[in-house]
C-alpha positions as CSV (number, residue, x, y, z in Angstrom):
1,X,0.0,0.0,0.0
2,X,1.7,3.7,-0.6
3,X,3.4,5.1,2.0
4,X,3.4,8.7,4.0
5,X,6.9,10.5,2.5
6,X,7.7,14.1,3.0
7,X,9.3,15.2,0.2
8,X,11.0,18.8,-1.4
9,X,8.6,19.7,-4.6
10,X,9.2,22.0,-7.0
11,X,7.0,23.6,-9.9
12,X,9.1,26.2,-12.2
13,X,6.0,26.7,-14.4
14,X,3.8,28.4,-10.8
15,X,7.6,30.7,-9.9
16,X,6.8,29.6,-6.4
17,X,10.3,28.3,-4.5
18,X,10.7,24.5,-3.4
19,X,8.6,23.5,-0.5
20,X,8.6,20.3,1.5
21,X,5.0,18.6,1.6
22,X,3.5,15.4,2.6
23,X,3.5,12.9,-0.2
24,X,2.1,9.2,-1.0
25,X,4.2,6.9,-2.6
26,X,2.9,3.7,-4.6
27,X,3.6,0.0,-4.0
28,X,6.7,-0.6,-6.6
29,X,5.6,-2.4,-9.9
30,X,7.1,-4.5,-11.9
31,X,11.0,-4.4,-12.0
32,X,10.5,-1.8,-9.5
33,X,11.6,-1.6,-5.8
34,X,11.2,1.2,-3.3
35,X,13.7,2.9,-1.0
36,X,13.7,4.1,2.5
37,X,16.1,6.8,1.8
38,X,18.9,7.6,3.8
39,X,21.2,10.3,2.8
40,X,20.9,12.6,-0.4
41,X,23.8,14.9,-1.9
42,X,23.0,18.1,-2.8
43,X,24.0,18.6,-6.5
44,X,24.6,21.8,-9.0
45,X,22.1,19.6,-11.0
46,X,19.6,21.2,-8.3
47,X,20.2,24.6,-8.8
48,X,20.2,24.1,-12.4
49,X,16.4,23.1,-12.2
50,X,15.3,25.7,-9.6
51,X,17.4,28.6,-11.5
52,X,15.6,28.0,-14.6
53,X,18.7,26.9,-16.8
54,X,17.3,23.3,-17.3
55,X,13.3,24.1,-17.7
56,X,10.6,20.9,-16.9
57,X,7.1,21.9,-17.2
58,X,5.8,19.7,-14.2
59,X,6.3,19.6,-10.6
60,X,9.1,17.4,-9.4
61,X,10.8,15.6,-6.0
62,X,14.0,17.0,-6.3
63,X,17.3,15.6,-5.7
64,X,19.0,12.6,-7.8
65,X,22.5,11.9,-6.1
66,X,21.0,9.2,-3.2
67,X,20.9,6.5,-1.4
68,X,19.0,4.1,1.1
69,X,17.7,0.5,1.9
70,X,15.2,-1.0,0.0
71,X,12.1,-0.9,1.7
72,X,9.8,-3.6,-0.8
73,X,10.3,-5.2,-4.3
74,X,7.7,-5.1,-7.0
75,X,7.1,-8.6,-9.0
76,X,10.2,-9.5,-11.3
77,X,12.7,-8.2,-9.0
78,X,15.4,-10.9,-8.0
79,X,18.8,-9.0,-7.2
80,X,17.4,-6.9,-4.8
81,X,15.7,-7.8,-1.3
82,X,14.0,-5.4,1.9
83,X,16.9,-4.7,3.7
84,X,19.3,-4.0,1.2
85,X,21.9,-0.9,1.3
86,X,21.9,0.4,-2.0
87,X,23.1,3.4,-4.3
88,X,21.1,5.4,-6.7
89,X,22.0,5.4,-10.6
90,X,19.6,8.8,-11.7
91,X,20.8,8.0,-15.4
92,X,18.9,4.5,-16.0
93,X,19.3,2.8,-19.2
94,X,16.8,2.0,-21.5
95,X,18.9,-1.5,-22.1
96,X,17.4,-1.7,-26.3
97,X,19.0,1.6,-27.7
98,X,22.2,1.3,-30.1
99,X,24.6,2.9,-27.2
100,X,23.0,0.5,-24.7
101,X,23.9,-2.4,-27.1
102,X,27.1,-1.9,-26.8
103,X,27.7,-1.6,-23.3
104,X,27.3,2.3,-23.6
105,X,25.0,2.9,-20.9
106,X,26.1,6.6,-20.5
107,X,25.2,7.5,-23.9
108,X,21.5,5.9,-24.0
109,X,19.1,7.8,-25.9
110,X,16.1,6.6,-24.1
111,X,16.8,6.8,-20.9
112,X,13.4,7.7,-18.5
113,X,15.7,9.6,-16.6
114,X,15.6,13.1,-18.6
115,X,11.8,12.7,-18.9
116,X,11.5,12.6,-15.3
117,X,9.4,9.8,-15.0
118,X,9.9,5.8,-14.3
119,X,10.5,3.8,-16.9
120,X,7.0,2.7,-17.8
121,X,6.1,6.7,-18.0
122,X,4.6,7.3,-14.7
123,X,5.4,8.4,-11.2
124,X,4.7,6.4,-8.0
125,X,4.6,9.5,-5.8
126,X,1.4,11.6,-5.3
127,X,0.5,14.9,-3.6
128,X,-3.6,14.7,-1.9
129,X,-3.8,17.6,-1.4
130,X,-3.2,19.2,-5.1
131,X,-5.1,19.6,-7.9
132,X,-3.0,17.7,-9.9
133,X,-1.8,14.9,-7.2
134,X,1.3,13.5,-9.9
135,X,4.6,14.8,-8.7
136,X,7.5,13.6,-10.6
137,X,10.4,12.2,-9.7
138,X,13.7,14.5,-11.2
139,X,16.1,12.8,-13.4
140,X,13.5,9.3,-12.4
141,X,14.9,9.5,-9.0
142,X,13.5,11.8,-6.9
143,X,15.8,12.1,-3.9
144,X,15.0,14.6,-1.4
145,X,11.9,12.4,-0.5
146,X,12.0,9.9,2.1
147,X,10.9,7.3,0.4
148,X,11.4,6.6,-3.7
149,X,10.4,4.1,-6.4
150,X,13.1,3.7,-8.5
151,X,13.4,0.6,-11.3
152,X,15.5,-2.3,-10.1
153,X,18.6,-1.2,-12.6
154,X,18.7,2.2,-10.9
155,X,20.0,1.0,-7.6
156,X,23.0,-0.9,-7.0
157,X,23.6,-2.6,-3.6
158,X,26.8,-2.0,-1.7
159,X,28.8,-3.1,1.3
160,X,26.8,-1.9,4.4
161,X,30.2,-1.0,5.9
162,X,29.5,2.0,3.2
163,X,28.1,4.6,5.3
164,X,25.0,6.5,3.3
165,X,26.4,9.6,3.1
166,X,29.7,7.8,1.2
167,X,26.8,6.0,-0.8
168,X,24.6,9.1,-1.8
169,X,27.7,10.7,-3.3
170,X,29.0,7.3,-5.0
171,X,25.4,7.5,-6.6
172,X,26.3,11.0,-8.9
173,X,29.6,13.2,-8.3
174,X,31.7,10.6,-7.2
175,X,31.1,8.4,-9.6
176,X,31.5,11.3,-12.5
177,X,34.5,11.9,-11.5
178,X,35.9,8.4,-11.0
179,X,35.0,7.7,-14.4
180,X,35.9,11.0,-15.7
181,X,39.3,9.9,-14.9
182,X,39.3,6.2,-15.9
183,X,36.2,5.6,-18.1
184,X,36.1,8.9,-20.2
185,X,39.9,8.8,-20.7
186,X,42.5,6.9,-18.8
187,X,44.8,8.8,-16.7
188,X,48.1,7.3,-15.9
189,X,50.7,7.3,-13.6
190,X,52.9,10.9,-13.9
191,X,50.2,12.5,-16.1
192,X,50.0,16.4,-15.5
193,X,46.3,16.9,-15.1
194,X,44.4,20.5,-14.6
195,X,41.4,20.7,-12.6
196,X,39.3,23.6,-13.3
197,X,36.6,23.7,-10.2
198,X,36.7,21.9,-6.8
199,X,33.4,21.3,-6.1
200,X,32.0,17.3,-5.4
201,X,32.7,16.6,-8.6
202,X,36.2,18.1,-9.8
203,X,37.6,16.8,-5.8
204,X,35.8,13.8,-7.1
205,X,38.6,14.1,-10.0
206,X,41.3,15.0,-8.0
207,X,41.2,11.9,-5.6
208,X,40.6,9.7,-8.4
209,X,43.8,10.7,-10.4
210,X,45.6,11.4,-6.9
211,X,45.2,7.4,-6.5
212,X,46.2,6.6,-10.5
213,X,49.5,8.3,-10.0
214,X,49.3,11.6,-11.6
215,X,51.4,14.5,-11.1
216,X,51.5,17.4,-11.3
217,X,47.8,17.5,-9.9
218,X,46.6,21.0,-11.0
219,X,43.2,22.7,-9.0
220,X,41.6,25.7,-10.1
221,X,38.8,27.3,-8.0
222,X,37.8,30.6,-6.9
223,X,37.3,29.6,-3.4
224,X,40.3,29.5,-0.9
225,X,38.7,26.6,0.9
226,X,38.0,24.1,-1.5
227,X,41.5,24.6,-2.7
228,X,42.4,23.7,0.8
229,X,40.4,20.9,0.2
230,X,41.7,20.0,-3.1
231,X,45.2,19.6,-1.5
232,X,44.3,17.1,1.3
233,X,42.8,15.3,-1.6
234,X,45.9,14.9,-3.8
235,X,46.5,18.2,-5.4
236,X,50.0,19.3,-5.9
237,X,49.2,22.9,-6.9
238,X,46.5,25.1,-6.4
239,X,45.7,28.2,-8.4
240,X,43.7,31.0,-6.5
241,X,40.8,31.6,-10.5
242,X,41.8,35.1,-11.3
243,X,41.5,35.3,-15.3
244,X,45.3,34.0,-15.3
245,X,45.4,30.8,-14.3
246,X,46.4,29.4,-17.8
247,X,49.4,31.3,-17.5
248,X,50.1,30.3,-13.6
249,X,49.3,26.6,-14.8
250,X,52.1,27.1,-17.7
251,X,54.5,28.1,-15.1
252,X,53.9,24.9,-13.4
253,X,54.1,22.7,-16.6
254,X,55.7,25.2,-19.5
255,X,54.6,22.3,-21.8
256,X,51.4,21.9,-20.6
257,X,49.2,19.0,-19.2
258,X,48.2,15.8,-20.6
259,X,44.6,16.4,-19.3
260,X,42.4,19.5,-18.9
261,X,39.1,18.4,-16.9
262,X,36.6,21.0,-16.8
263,X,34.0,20.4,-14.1
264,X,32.2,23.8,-13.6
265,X,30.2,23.9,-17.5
266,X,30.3,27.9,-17.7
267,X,31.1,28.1,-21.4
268,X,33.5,30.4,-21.4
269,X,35.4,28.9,-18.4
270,X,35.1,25.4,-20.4
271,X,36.5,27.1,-23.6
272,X,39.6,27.6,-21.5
273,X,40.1,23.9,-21.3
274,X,42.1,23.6,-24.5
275,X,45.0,26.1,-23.3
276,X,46.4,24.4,-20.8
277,X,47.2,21.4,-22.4
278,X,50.9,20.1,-24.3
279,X,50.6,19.2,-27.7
280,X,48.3,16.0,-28.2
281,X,46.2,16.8,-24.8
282,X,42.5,15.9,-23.9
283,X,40.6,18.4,-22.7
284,X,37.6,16.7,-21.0
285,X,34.2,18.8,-20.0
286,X,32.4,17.6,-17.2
287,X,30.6,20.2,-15.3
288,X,27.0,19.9,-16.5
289,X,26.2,23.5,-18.4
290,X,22.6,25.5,-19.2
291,X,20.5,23.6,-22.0
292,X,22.3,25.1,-25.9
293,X,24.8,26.5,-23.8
294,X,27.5,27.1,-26.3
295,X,31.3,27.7,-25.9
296,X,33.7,29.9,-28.7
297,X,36.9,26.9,-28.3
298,X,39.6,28.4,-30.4
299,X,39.9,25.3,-32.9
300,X,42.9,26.5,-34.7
301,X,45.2,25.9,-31.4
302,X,42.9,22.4,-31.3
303,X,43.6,21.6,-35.0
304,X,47.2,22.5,-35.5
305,X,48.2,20.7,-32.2
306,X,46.2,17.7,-32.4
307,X,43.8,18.3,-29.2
308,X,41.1,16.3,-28.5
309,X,37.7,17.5,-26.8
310,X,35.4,15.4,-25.3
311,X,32.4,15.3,-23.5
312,X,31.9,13.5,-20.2
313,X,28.4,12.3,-19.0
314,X,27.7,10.3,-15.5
315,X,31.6,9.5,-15.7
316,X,31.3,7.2,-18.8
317,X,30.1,4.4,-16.3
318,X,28.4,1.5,-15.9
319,X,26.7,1.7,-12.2
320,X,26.1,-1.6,-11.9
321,X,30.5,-2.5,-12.2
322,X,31.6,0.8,-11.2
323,X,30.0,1.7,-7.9
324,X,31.2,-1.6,-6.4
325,X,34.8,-0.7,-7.6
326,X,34.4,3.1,-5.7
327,X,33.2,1.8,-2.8
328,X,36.0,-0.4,-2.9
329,X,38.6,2.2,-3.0
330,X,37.2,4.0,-0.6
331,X,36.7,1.1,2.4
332,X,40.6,0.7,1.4
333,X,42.0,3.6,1.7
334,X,42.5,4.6,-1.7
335,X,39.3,7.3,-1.9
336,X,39.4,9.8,0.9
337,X,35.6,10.4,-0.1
338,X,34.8,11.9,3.9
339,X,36.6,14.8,2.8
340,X,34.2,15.8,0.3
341,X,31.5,15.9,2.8
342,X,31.1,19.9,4.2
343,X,28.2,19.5,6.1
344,X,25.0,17.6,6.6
345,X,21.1,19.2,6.7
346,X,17.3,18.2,7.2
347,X,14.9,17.6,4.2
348,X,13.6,21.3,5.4
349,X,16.8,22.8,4.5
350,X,17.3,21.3,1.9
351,X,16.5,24.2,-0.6
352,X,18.1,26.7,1.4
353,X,21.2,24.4,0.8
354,X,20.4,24.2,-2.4
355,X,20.2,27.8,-3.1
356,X,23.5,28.5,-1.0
357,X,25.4,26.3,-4.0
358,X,25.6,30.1,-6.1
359,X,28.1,31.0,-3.3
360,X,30.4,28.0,-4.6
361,X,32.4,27.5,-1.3
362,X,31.9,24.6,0.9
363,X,32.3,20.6,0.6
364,X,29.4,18.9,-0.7
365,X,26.0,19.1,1.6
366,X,24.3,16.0,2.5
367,X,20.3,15.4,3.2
368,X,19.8,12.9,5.9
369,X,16.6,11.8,6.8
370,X,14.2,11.2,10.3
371,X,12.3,8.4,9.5
């Protein structure tokens, strides 16, 4: 039967701000399961939905970077079982297109995910008390809710000695920047890499190449304290963003860097990407930008010394074999993922959080939940 669930709602075609109400949410159906969540991460993803730059035309449960134990299974499901700690994948594949085919999951073109809506086109969560009770779940997972019904592929079970903040994060900007570093390309031992932004997922970056070896480990941020942050994560040099920090980079490696990761998505901060790298470089973007955001790259500089761009979604990776592998790392050792926690708050600051992400300081905020 559904379940009570508060849960953060948002409607950008009313211009009202997010507001936490009480929610039903359904049995799961087939292939489905539903969560008792646990922790969410609070993502720029967020503010890109509430600020207008990614527009939806329906109300939404915000949030997509989670995690939690499953509460029940629908009929069909077999990997899953109540009880089970489990991670989030927001970007589920539709498993028939020509990228799913061959094992591209990242590049699906039918994924339910950017409809906002399950796989079989509906939402499991209702609002009583509104007109129009359906309130849908963003990017199909609906986070900042305490309870969600998510399809069996979207959730991934890990060690319960992962605690759920760890797992929340695992479940978006860890993950992206994991597999930024080894999916997307393949960074190497000694390779100079720049980092351009230190938020959840660029540190993300930083402790992912800090553990394949690479060095120089350049970070580039406008905020004092996630460079701070960016050092006790495996960055060698910092560089305080002043409009020169191509040159300051240049200065660190006068032949540039084998890898440029952009993981802000401002276009004209992306279009930078290019110049700090040697001869041969990849610049890879990451940070998610505003919907036909476009960037002016200078392709002359890429064309005459054989750069590469390339686009990064959900870290090129498969969920289901790479969340294992990062949780992994970080019950080793390898992954100092705590340090990319700055703080934890209720589901009724949650947008406030949300909101406070245009000040771009801070580790990454986590939900947690009462139940």
């Amino acid at each position: 039967m559904p379940i009570a669930s508060r849960a953060l709602t948002f409607d950008d075609r009313t211009g009202t701000a997010p507001r936490v109400v009480d929610t039903q949410v359904g049995e799961p159906g087939p292939g489905q399961i539903r969560v008792r969540m646990t922790a969410a991460g609070i993502c720029h993803s967020d503010l890109h939905t509430i600020n207008g730059d990614w527009p939806m035309g329906r109300r939404l449960v915000l949030g997509h970077e989670g995690a939690g134990v499953v509460d029940q299974v629908g009929p069909g499901v077999t990997g899953l079982a109540p009880g089970d700690p489990v991670a989030l994948n927001w970007y589920v594949a539709c498993q028939a297109c020509p990228p799913c085919r061959q094992d591209k999951p990242w590049l699906c073109t039918g994924s339910p995910a950017l409809e906002n809506q399950l796989p079989d086109g509906t939402t499991a969560v209702k609002d009583p008390a509104a007109d129009d009770p359906d309130v849908w779940p963003f990017l199909g997972v609906g986070a900042f809710s305490e309870y969600a019904v998510v399809p069996e592929t979207a959730a991934v079970r890990l060690p319960p000695e992962v605690p759920p903040h760890i797992a929340a994060l695992i479940g978006c900007s860890v993950t992206t920047g994991y597999g930024a570093v080894h999916r997307t390309v393949s960074v190497a031992k000694g390779d100079a890499i720049v980092v351009t932004g230190c938020g959840g997922v660029g540190q993300a970056i930083i402790a992912a190449a800090a553990d394949a070896g690479a060095g120089p480990i350049i970070a580039v941020d406008r905020s004092a304290s996630r460079l701070e942050a960016a050092r006790e994560l495996g960055a060698t040099h910092t560089i305080l963003a002043d409009g020169t920090e191509v040159d300051q980079a240049l200065t660190i490696c006068p032949d540039g860097v084998t890898y440029a990761f952009d993981a802000i998505g401002i276009p004209d901060v992306a279009a930078r990407a290019p110049r700090f790298l040697t001869a041969g470089g990849t610049a890879v973007l990451v940070g998610m930008p505003a919907i036909a955001a476009t960037a002016p790259i200078d392709t002359w500089d890429v064309v005459t010394r054989g750069l590469t761009v390339v686009g990064c979604n959900y870290g090129s990776a498969v969920p289901a074999r790479d969340f294992p592998l990062i949780a992994e790392a970080y019950l080793t050792g390898r992954l100092p993922l705590d340090r990319l926690v700055g703080g934890s708050v209720t589901l009724d600051a949650a947008a406030d959080a949300i909101n406070a992400l245009t000040t771009a300081v801070g580790g990454r905020t986590i939900v947690t939940f009462d139940h």
